[in-house]
VOKE-275100 format. One record per residue (C-alpha): x, y, z; residue in one letter. Coordinates in nm, 2 decimals, always signed. Each point is the difference from the previous one (the first is absolute). Layout:
REM VOKE-275100
+--------+--------+--------+----+
!      u !      v !      w ! aa !
+--------+--------+--------+----+
!      X !      Y !      Z !  A !
...
+--------+--------+--------+----+
END
This chain:
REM VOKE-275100
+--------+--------+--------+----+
!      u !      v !      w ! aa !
+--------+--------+--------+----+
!  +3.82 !  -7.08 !  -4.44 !  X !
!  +0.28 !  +0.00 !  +0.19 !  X !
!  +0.29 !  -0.07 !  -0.23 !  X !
!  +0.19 !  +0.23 !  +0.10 !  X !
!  +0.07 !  -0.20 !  +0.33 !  X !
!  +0.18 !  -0.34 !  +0.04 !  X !
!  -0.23 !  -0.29 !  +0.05 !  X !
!  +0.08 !  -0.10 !  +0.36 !  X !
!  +0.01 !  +0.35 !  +0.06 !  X !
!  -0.36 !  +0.04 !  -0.09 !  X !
!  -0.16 !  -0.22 !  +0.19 !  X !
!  +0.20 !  +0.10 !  +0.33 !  X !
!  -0.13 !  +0.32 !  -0.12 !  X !
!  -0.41 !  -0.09 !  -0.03 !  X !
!  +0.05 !  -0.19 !  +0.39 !  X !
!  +0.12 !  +0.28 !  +0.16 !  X !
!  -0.29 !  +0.22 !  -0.19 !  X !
!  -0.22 !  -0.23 !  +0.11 !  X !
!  +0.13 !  +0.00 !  +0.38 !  X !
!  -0.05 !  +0.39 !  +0.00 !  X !
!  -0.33 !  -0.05 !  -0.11 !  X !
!  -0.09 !  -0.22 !  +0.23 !  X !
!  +0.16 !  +0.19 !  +0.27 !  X !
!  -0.19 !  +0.31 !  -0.09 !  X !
!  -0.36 !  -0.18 !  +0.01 !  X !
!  +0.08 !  -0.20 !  +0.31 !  X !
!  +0.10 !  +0.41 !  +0.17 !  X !
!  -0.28 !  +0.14 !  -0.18 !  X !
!  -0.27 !  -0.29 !  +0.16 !  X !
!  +0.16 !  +0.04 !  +0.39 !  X !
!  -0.09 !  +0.40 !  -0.07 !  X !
!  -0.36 !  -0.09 !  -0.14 !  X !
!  -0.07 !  -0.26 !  +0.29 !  X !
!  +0.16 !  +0.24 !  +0.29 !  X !
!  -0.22 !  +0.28 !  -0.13 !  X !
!  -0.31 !  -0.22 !  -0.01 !  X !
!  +0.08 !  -0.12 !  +0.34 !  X !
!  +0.00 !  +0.38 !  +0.08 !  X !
!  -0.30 !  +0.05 !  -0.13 !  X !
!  -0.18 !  -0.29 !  +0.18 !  X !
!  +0.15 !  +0.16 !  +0.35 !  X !
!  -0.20 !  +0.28 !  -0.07 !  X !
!  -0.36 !  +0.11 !  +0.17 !  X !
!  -0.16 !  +0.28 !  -0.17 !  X !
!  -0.24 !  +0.07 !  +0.22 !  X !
!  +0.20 !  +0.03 !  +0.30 !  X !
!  +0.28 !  +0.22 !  -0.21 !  X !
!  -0.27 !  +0.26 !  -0.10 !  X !
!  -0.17 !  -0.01 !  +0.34 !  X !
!  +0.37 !  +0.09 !  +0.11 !  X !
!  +0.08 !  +0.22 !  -0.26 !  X !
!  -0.32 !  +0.18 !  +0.13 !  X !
!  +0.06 !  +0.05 !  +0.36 !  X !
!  +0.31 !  +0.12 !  -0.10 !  X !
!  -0.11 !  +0.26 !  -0.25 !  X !
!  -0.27 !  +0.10 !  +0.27 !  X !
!  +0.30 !  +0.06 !  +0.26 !  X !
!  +0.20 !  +0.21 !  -0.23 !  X !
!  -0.34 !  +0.23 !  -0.01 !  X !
!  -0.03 !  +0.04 !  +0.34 !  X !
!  +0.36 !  +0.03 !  +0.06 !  X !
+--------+--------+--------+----+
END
């Protein structure tokens, strides 16, 4: 497959493929996890009862 490139070559080739890969799906689980922890955080009902009052204020206002 990869002829074209020395032997020892290859293989320090394929590790430091497979670190970037790594790298990219330990980054890409942190963003996954933060964001679910985000979305834990969250109360709907006391965001739209918010969202609400504050809509009704702009009216009045």
């Amino acid at each position: 497959m990869l002829d074209f490139i020395p032997d020892n070559l290859q293989s320090i080739l394929i590790i430091v493929v497979l670190a970037v890969l790594f790298l990219a799906v330990m980054a890409n689980n942190k963003r996954n996890q933060s964001k679910l922890r985000d979305r834990r955080k969250r109360n709907f009902k006391t965001d739209y009862f918010n969202l609400k009052k504050e809509r009704e204020d702009d009216s009045k206002s």
